[in-house]
C-alpha positions in Angstrom: 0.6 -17.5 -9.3 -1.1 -16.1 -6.4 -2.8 -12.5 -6.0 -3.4 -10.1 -3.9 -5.2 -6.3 -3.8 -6.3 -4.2 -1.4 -6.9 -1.0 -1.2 -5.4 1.9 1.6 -7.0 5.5 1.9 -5.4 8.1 3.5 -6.5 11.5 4.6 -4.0 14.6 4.3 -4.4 18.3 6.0 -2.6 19.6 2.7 -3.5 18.6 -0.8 -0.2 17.0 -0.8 2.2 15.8 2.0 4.7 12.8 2.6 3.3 10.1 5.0 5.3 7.0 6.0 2.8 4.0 4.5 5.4 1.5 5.6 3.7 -0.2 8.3 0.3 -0.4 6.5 2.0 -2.0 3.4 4.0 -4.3 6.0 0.2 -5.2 7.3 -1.6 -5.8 3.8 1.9 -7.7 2.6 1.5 -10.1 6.2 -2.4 -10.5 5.4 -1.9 -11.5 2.0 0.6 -14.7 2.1 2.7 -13.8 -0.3 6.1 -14.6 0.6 8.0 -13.3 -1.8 7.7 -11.2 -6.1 6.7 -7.3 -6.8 4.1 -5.2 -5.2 3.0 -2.0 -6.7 2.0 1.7 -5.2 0.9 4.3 -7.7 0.3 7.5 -6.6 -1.2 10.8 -6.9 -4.4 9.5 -7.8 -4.0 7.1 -10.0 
C-alpha cells in the first residue's frame, strides 16, 4: 500500500473564508503517484 502526505497552508484576510483548494489538491494528488483509494482534508485546524 503506497503513501502519501503533504502538507498545504493557506493564508485568509478573515479568520474564516471559503477558498477553492481544488487545484492544489489536483497538484499534491499528480506529485504523489497514487492512481487511485481515499484522500483526506480535515479542517479548521485540526
Amino acid at each position: 500500500m503506497k503513501s502519501y502526505r503533504e502538507e498545504l497552508t493557506f493564508e485568509t484576510k478573515t479568520r474564516r473564508a471559503y477558498i477553492n483548494i481544488t487545484p492544489q489538491v489536483e497538484a499534491a494528488l499528480t506529485k504523489s503517484g497514487v492512481k487511485e483509494g481515499a484522500y483526506q482534508t480535515p479542517g479548521d485546524g485540526t
